[in-house]
C-alpha positions in Angstrom: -49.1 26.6 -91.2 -45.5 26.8 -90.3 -44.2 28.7 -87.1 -40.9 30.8 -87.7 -39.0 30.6 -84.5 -36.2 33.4 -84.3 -33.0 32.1 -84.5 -31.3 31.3 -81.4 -33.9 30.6 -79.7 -34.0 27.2 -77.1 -36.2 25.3 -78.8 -36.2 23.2 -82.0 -37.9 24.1 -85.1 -40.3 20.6 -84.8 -41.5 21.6 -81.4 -44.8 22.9 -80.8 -44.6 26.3 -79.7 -46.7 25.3 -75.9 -44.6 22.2 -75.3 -41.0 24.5 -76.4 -42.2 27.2 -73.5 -43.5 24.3 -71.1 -40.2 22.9 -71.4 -38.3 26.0 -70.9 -40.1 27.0 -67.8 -39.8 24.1 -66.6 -35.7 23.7 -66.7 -36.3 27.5 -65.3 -38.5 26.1 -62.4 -35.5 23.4 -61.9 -32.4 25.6 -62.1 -34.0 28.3 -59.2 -35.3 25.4 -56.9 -31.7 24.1 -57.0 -30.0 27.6 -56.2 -32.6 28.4 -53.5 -31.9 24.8 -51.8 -27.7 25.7 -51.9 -28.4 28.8 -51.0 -30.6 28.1 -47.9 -27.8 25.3 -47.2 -24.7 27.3 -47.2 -26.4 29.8 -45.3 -27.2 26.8 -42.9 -23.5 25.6 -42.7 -22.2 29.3 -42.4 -24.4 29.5 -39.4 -23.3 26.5 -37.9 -19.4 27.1 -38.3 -20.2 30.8 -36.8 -21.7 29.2 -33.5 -19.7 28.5 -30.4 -21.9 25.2 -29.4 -23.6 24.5 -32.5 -23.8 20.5 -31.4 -26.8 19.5 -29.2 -27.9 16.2 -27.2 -30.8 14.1 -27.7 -32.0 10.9 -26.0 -32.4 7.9 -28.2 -33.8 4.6 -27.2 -32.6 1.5 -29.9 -34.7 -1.2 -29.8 -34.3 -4.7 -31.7 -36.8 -6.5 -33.4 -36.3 -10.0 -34.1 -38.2 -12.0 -36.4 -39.3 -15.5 -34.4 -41.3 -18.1 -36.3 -44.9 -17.8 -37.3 -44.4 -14.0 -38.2 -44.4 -13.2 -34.5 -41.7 -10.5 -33.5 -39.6 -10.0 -30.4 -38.8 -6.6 -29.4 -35.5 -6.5 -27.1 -35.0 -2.8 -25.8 -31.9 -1.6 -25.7 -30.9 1.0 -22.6 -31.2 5.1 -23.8 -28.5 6.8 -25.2 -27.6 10.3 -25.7 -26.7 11.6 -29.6 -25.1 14.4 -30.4 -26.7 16.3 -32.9 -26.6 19.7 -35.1 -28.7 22.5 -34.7 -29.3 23.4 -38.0 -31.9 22.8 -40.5 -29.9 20.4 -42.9 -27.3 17.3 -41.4 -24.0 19.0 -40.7 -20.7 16.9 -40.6 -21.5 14.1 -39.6 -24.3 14.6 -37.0 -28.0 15.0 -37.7 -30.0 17.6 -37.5 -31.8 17.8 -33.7 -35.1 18.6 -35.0 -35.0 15.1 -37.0 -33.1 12.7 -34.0 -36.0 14.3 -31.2 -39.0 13.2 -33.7 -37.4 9.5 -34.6 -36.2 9.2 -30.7 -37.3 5.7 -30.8 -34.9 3.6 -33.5 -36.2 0.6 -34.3 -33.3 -1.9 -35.7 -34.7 -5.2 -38.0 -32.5 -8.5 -37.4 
């Protein structure tokens, strides 16, 4: 038995009817995900042009680790640092976002 499908419609006449509306919602599911998350980032950057001070500080220690023979590794500390950083949700010209830089506060660097 043969399914008519309308004419028009977005899916092709050899497609099972389930897989032609999985398929569908699923370019649906894709196309709203992608306008909430430039949405919820323009709103982000609007806010962060509208501040006065929208740039913040954090304090980052860099430390090195160096690879010595038999896989033993030297960690060389480097002295602490402030980083300026956005207050936003998303990174913002240039500078990360605060909330990320205070949770990795510790950078490790591989030579």
């Amino acid at each position: 038995m043969r399914r008519s499908i309308r004419p028009g419609a977005p899916c092709r006449n050899w497609l099972p009817l389930p897989k032609c509306l999985a398929r569908t919602l699923i370019k649906k599911i894709v196309i709203a995900a992608t306008a909430c998350l430039a949405l919820a980032y323009g709103a982000d950057y609007a806010v962060y042009r509208l501040r006065r001070r929208p740039a913040g500080t954090v304090t980052v220690r860099r430390y090195y680790a160096i690879q010595e023979k038999a896989n033993r590794v030297e960690y060389v500390f480097d002295k602490e640092e402030n980083r300026a950083c956005a207050r936003t949700l998303f990174p913002q010209p240039g500078l990360p976002p605060c909330w990320y830089l205070s949770r990795h506060a510790e950078q490790r660097v591989d030579e």
